[in-house]
C-alpha positions, 0 to 999 in steps of 0.5 A: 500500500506504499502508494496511496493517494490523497490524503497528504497534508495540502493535497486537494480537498476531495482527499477526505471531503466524501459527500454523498447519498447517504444521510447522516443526521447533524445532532437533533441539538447541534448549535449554531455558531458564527461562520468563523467557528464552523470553519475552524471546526470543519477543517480542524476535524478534516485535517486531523483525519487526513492526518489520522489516516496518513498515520494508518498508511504509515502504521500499515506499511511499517508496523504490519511487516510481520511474516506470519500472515495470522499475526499481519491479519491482526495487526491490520484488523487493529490498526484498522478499527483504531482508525475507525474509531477516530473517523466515528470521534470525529463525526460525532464532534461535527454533529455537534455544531452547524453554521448559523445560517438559514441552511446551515443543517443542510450544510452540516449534513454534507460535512457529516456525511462526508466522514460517514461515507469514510467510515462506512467504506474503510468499515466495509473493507476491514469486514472483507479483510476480517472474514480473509483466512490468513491461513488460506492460500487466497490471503495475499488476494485477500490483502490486495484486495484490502490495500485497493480498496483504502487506496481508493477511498478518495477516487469519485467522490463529491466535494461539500466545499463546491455545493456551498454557495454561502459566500460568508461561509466560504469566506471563513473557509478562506480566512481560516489558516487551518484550512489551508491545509484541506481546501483552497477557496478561490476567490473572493 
């Protein structure tokens, strides 16, 4: 999995922006607050799983180095749902707040669901790797499969930052200096 794409820091913002069909509801008492805080909140959350899922490919390629595929298929099952678990923390902080704005639950849910779509998809590879035998001889198929699978969570995916009309909004987006690092406005 040594050349995964995306999700380096700086890299363009569909690395870890996932929007889609699914709804993932925005918390029932999410709280409105001001532009600036949205934004901050947004890219301080995307850039930390950009960062988080930088670590799981450098954790994978390194500390996965085990011959003994049982042990590997552990490691990799771990370090994994370890992943999960920071994706699932950090949608649910995002649930917790939305932009004041007219339409600012409709924006929070393409933010939400962008993490949800994430989570479900490396959910849904760990549960293909996890049913692998790593004692069988289709487990080197079963890896590939696995690292294909991660290796292409950020190919076809809608970006939430381009349904945004606010202009207030993508102006926080802008000012923000921690989302230098997950989406570039343009103009202004």
């Amino acid at each position: 999995m040594k050349s995964w794409r995306g999700w380096g820091v700086g890299v363009a913002v569909s690395m870890v922006v996932l929007a889609g069909t699914a709804s993932a509801a925005v918390d029932a008492k999410s709280k409105p607050v001001p532009t600036a805080k949205y934004a901050k909140t947004v890219c301080g959350l995307y850039g930390g799983v950009t960062d988080r899922v930088s670590e799981f490919i450098d954790a994978y390629n390194q500390d996965t180095s085990s011959v003994d595929p049982v042990e590997f298929h552990g490691q990799v099952v771990e370090l994994t749902e370890s992943l999960l678990d920071d994706i699932a923390s950090a949608q649910t902080k995002l649930k917790k707040s939305r932009p004041d704005l007219d339409d600012g639950k409709q924006i929070a849910k393409l933010f939400v669901n962008g993490l949800k779509n994430l989570h479900t998809e490396v959910s849904d590879a760990l549960e293909t790797f996890r049913a692998a035998d790593p004692t069988g001889v289709a487990f080197q198929a079963d890896i590939s499969m696995f690292e294909v699978t991660i290796n292409l969570l950020d190919v076809n995916r809608s970006d939430p930052f381009r349904e945004l009309e606010d202009q207030d909004l993508l102006q926080a987006f802008g000012d923000e200096k921690s989302c230098d690092d997950v989406v570039t406005i343009f103009g202004g």
